[in-house]
N, C-alpha and C positions, 0 to 999 in steps of 0.2 A: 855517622862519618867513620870510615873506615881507615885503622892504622898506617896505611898506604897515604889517605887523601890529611892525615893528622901531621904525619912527618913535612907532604908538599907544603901545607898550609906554613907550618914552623918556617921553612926554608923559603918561602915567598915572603913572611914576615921580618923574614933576619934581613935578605936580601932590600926589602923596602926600606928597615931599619937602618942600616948602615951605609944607604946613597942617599939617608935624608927625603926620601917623599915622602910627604906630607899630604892631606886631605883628599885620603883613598878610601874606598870600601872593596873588601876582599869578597867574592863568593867561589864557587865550588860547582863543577858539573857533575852531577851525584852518579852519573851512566858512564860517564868519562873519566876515570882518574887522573889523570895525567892533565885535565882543561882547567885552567884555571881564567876567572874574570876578573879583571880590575877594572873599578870605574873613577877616572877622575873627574871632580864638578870643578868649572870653570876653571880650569888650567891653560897656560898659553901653549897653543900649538907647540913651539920649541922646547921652553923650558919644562916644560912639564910632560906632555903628551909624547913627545918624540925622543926627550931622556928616559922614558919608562917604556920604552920601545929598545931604546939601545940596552940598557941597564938587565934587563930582562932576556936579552939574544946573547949578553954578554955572561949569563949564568943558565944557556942549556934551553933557553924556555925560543919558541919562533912563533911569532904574530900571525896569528890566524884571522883576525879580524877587528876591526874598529866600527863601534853603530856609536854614531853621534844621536845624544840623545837631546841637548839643547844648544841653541848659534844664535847668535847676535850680528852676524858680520864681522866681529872685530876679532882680532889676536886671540881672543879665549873661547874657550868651548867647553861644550863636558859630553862625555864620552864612554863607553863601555869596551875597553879594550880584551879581546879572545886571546892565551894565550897557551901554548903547547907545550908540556913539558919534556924535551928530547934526553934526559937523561944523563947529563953531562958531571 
């Protein structure tokens, strides 16, 4: 991992840390510096999926994409959220 993708990780962690999400896994586009994945398991559409959408645009980063990885129908899901770090 390179210095560059060392600092984003820190700054994706403080930022998760301090708006309180909880039951995340962080990875790293190793081609990409600047991509960063979060995946939430079972989280509700709103509070969870859609505040780590805002949360995240609201410190530089823009949603590149959302792969639903497991659905039930109901309010929760879990998900692999793409996100773009623009620098901010």
């Amino acid at each position: 991992m390179t210095e560059k993708m060392r600092n984003l990780q820190d700054k994706v962690e403080k930022i998760l840390k301090d708006n309180e999400v909880y039951g995340y896994e962080l990875d790293f586009n190793l081609e990409l510096e600047n991509v960063v994945y979060i995946e939430i398991e079972w989280g509700d559409w709103k509070h969870d999926h859609l505040r780590l959408k805002w949360i995240m645009e609201k410190n530089g980063f823009r949603q590149a994409g959302e792969d639903v990885t497991e659905e039930d129908g109901s309010d929760c899901y879990s998900a692999t959220h793409t996100f773009i770090y623009l620098g901010v």
